[in-house]
C-alpha positions as CSV (number, residue, x, y, z in Angstrom):
1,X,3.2,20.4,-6.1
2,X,3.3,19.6,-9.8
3,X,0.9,19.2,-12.4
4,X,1.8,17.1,-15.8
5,X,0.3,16.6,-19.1
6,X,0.7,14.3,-21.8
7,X,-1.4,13.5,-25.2
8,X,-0.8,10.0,-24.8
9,X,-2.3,7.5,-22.7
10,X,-0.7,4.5,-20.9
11,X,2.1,7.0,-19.3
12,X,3.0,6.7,-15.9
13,X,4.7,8.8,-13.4
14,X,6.6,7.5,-10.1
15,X,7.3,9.8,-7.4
16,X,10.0,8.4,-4.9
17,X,10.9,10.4,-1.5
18,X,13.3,9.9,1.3
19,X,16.5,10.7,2.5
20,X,20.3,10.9,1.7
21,X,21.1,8.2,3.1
22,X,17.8,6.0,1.9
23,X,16.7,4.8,4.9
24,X,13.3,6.4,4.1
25,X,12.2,5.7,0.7
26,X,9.0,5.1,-0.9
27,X,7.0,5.1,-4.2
28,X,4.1,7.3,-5.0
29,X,2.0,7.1,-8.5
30,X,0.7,9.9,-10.4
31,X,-2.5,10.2,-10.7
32,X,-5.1,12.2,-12.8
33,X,-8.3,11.3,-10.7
34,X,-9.8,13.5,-7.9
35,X,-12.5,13.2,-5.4
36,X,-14.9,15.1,-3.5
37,X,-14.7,12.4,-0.7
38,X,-11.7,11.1,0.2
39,X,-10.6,8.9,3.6
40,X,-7.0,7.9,4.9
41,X,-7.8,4.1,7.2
42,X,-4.3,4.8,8.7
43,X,-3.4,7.5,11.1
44,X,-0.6,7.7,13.8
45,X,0.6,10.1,15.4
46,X,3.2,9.6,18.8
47,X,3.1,6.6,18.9
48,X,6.3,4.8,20.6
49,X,7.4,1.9,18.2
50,X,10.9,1.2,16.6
51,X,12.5,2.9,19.4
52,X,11.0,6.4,18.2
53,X,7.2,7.7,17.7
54,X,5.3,7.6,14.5
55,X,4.4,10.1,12.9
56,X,1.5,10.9,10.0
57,X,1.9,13.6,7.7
58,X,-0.9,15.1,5.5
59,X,-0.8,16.4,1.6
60,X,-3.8,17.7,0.3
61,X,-4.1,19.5,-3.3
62,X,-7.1,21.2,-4.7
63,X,-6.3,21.3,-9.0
64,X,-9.2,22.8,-10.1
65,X,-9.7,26.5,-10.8
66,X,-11.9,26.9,-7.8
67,X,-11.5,27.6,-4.4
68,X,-12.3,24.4,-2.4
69,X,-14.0,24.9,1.1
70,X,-12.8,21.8,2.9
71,X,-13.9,19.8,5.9
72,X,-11.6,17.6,7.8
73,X,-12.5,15.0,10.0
74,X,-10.9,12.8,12.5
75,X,-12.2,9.7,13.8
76,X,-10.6,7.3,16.4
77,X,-10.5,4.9,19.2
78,X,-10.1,6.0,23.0
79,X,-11.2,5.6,26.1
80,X,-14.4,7.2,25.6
81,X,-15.4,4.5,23.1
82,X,-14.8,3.4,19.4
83,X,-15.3,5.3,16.5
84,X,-15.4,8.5,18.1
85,X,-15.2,12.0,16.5
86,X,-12.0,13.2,17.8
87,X,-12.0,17.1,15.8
88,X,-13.1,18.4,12.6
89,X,-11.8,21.4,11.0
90,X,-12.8,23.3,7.7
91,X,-10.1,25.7,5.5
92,X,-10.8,27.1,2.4
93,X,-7.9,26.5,-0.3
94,X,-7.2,28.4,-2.9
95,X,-7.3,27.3,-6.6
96,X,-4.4,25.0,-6.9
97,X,-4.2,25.6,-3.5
98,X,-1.8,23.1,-1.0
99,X,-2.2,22.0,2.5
100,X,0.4,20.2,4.1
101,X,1.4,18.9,8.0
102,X,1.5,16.3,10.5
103,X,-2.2,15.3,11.8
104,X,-1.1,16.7,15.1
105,X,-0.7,19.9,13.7
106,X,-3.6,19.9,11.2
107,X,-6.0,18.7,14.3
108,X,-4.1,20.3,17.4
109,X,-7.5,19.6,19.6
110,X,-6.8,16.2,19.6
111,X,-4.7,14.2,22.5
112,X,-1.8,12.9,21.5
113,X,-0.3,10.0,21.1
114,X,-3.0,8.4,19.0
115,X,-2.7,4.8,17.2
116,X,-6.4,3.8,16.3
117,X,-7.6,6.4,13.9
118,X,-8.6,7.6,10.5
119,X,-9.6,10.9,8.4
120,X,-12.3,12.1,6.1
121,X,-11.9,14.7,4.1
122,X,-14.7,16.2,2.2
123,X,-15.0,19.4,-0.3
124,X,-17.2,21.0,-2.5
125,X,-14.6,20.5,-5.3
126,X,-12.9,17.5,-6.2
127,X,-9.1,17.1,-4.4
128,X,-6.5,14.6,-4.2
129,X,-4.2,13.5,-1.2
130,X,-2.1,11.5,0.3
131,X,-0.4,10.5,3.2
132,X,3.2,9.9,4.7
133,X,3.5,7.2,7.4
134,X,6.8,7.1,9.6
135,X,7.1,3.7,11.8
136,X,11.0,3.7,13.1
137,X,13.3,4.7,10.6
138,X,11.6,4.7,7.3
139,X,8.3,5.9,6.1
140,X,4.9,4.6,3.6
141,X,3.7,6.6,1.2
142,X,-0.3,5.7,1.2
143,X,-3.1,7.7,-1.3
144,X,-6.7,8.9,0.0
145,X,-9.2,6.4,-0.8
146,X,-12.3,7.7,-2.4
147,X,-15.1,7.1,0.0
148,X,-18.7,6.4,-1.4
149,X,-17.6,3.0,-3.7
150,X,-19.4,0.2,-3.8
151,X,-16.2,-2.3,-3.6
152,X,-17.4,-5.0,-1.0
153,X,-14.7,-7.0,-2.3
154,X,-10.7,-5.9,-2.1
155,X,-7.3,-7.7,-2.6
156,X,-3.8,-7.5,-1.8
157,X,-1.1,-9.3,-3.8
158,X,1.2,-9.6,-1.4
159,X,0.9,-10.5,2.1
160,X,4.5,-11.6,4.4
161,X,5.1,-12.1,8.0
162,X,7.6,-14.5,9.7
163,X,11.5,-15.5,8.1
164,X,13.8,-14.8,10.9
165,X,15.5,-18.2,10.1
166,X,15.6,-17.2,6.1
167,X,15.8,-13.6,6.1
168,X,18.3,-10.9,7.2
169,X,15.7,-9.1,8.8
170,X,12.7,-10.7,9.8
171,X,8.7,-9.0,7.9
172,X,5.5,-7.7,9.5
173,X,2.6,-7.1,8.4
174,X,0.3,-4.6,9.3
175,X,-3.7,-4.4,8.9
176,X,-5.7,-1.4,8.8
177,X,-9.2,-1.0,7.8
178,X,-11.9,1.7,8.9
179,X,-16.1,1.5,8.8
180,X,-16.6,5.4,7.2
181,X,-20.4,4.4,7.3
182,X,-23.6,5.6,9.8
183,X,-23.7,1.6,11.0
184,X,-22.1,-1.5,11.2
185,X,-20.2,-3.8,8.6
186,X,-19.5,-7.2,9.1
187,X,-15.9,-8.2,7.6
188,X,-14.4,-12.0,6.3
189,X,-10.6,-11.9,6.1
190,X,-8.3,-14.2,4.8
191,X,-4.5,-15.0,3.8
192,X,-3.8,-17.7,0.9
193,X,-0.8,-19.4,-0.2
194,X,0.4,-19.6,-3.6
195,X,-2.0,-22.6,-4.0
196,X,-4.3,-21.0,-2.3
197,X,-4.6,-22.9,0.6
198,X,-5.5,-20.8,3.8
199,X,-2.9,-19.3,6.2
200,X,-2.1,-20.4,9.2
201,X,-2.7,-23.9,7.9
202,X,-5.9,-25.2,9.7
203,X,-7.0,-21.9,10.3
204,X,-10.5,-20.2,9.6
205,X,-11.4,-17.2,7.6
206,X,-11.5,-14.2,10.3
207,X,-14.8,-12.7,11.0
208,X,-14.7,-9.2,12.7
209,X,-17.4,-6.7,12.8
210,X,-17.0,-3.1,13.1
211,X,-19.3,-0.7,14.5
212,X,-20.0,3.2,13.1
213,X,-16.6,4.8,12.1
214,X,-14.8,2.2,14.3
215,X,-10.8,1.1,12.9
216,X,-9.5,-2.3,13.2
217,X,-5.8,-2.2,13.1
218,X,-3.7,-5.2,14.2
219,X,-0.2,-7.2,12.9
220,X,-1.0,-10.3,11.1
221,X,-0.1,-12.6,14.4
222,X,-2.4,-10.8,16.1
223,X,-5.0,-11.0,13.8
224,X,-4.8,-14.1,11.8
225,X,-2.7,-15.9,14.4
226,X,0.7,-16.7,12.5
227,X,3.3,-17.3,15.2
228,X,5.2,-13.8,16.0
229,X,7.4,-12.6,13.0
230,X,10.5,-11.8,15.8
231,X,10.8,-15.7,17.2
232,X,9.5,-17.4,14.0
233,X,12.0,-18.8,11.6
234,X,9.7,-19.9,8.9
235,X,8.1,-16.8,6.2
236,X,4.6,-17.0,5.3
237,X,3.9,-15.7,1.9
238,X,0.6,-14.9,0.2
239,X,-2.2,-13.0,-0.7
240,X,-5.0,-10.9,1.1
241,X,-8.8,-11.2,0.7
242,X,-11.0,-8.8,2.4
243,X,-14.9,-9.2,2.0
244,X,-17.7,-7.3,3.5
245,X,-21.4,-7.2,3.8
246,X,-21.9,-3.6,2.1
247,X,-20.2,-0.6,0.9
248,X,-18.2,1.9,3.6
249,X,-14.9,0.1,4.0
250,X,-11.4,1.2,3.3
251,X,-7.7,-0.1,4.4
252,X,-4.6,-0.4,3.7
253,X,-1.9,-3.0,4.6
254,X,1.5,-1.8,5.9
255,X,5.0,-4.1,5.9
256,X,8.4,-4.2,6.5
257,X,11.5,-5.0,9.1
258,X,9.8,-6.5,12.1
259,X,13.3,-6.0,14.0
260,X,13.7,-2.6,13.9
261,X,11.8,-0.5,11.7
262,X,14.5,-0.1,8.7
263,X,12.2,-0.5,5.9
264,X,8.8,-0.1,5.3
265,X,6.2,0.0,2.1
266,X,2.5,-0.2,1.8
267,X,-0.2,-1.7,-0.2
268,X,-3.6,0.4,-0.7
269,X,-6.5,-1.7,-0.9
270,X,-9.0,-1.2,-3.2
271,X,-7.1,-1.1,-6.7
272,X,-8.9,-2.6,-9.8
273,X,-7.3,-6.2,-11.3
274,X,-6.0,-5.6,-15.1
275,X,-4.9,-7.5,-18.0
276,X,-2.7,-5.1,-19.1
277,X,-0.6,-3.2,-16.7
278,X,3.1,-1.4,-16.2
279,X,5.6,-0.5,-14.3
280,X,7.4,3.0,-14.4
281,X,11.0,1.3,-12.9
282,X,13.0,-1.6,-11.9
283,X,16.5,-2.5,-11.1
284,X,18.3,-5.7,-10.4
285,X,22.3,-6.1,-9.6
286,X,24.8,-4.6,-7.6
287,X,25.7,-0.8,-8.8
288,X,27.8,2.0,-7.6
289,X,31.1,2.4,-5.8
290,X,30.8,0.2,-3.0
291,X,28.8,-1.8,-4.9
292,X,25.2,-2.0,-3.4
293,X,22.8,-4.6,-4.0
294,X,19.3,-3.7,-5.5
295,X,16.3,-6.2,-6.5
296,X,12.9,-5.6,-7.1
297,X,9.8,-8.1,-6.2
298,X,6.8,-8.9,-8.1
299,X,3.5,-10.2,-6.5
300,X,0.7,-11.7,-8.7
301,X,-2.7,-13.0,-8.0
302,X,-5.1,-14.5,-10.0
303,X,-8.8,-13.8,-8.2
304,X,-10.4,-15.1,-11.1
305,X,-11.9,-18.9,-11.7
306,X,-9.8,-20.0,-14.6
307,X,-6.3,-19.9,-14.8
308,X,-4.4,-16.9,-16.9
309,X,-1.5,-17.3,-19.1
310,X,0.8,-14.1,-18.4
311,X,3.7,-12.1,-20.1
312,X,6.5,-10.4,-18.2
313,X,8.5,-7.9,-20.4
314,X,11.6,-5.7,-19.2
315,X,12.6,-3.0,-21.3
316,X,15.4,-0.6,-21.0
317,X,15.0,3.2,-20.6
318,X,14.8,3.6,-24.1
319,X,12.3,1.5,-24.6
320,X,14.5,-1.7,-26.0
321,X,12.9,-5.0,-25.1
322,X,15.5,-6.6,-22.6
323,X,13.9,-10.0,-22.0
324,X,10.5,-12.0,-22.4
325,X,9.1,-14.6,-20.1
326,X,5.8,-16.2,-19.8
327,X,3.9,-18.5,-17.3
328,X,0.4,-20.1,-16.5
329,X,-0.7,-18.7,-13.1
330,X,-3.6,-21.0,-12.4
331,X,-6.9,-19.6,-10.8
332,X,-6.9,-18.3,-7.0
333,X,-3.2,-18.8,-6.7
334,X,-0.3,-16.3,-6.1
335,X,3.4,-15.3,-7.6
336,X,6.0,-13.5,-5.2
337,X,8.9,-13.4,-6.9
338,X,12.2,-11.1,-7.6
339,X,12.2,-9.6,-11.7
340,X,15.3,-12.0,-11.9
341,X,13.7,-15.4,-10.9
342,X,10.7,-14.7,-13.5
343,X,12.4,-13.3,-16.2
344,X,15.7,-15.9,-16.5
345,X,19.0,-13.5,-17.3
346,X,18.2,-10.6,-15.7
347,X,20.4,-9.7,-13.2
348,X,22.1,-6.6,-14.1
349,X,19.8,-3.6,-14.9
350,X,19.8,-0.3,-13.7
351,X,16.6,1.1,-14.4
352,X,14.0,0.2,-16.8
353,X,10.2,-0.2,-17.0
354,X,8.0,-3.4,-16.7
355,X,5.3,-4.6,-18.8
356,X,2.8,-7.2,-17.2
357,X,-0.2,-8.8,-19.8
358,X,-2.2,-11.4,-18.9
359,X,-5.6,-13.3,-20.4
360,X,-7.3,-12.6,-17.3
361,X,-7.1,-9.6,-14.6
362,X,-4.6,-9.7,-12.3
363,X,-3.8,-8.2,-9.2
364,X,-0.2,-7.5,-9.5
365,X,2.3,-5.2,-6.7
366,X,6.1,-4.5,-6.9
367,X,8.3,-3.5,-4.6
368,X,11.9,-2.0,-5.4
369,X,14.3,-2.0,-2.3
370,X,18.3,-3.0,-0.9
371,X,19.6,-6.2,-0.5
372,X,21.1,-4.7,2.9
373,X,17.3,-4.2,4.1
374,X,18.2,-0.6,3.8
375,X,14.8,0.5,1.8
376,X,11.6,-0.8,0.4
377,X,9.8,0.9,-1.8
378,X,6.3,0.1,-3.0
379,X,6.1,1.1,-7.4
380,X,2.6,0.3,-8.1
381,X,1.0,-0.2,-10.7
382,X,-0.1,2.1,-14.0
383,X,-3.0,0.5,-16.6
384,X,-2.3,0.7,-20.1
385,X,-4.4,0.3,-23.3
């Protein structure tokens, strides 16, 4: 693993993996904060979707100086009942220390295939980790969640499902949340428009409650009931709001090719709104030899009461201001758009960073992927001063 420094602040770091071929690729973020406590609301492990089986892959690091005497546990769903303790394991790691491997391997006591599940981890020291989720033939790169907050309240910019009339390939979405508490929590979920109107139209905000350690983990036509993304031509856009009676819930929202599995990005729950945020890289245009076709989407939402006057800035690699464009995004209402639709003339960068102020804090997600539906990956978001 690697370890950076820098005097300054506002610096971010993007980490993208996959393959050759980029059919797998994601975006990871630096990050300088550790926890003692962390949770992961997705696992899945042999799972038969896409025409293959899933897969979950661990990474935990231990930066500190100390040894870090770790306990791992697994919670899931089976026959036996919800929210059942499926194994727990403790290791020690060494100072600076890595452990890394598929949850099968990590908890080999477990039965396999396994689709309703998450993990605690917990040391005496504080760690950092995250996860890599493969669903046919691309994979999510999702962070541990600290575990212990007292978020009740959580947000996702960007929300899809539907568009096999409009889109190449038509998008899912996929919900995952987890109860890492001793009792119950009682949940109110619902999707928005850009208005802000509720999704399906004449639908209700879903009510679910979930018992000790239980997961929830659904598509959105399962939960919300929007018509199934494979036979619907029409593409619901929006934005997610989560809402629960107390403290002890964490999630994570998965999307991509509905179809077949070709691409595939996630969304953490549980980031902070900001006024003042960027964006480590962008690209929009065809490039290379065939030309390929690159784009990259920004989703904004305002959860605030009044409306926010926002700034969009691209710069080049050196830091050259490119183009300027600003916008009222009124209260409770939400922006999906590509970098070229909101900032007019941009349509042939190859890298770059974005720049996103705004009078009021926003909740704000980009994706970066192919216009062959080869790749999405999620770049999210850095704070700056």
């Amino acid at each position: 693993w690697v370890e950076a420094y820098t005097l300054a602040s506002g610096v971010g770091i993007l980490y993208l993996s996959g393959n050759s071929a980029q059919t797998q690729l994601d975006g990871f973020l630096s990050s300088g904060a550790a926890a003692k406590m962390l949770s992961f609301s997705r696992i899945t492990e042999g799972v038969s979707l896409f025409g293959s089986t899933t897969s979950t892959e661990i990474l935990i690091v231990n930066p500190s100086d100390n040894p870090a005497n770790l306990t791992s546990r697994l919670y899931g769903n089976n026959l036996e009942g919800i929210g059942k303790l499926l194994s727990q394991v403790t290791r020690v790691m060494e100072p600076h220390g890595r452990v890394q491997g598929r949850i099968s391997t990590l908890h080999s006591d477990v039965a396999y295939p396994l689709g309703q599940a998450y993990l605690e981890l917990t040391s005496d020291v504080p760690i950092q980790a995250m996860e890599i989720v493969k669903m046919g033939d691309s994979i999510a790169m999702i962070p541990a969640r600290q575990r212990g907050l007292p978020d009740t309240t959580f947000f996702g910019a960007q929300f899809a499902t539907g568009g096999s009339g409009v889109l190449d390939t038509p998008i899912f979405t996929n919900l995952s949340f987890a109860n890492v508490t001793e009792g119950p929590i009682t949940i109110t979920l619902q999707v928005t428009d850009d208005s802000g109107a509720i999704l399906p139209a004449g639908s209700r905000p879903v009510k679910r409650t979930l018992q000790s350690h239980e997961v929830l983990q659904g598509n959105a036509d399962t939960i919300f009931g929007f018509p199934s993304p494979l036979s619907d031509p029409a593409l619901f856009t929006g934005s997610l709001k989560v809402t629960a009676d107390q403290a002890g819930l964490v999630g994570d929202l998965v999307f991509g090719d509905a179809r077949s599995g070709r691409y595939l990005s996630a969304l953490s729950l549980g980031l902070t709104p900001a006024a003042n945020v960027g964006f480590v890289h962008f690209a929009e245009g065809r490039f290379g030899e065939p030309a390929k076709g690159l784009y990259t989407g920004i989703a904004m939402f305002n959860p605030q009461r009044e409306g926010a006057d926002v700034a969009v800035e691209a710069y080049s690699p050196d830091g050259a201001l490119l183009r300027r464009s600003e916008f009222r995004l009124d209260a409770g209402s939400h922006l999906s758009r590509t970098i070229g639709q909101i900032v007019e003339g941009l349509t042939q960068q190859s890298g770059g960073t974005l720049r996103v102020k705004s009078t009021a804090p926003l909740y704000v997600f980009e994706v970066f992927g192919s216009t062959e539906s080869e790749f999405l990956a999620a770049v999210p978001p850095f704070p700056l001063p």
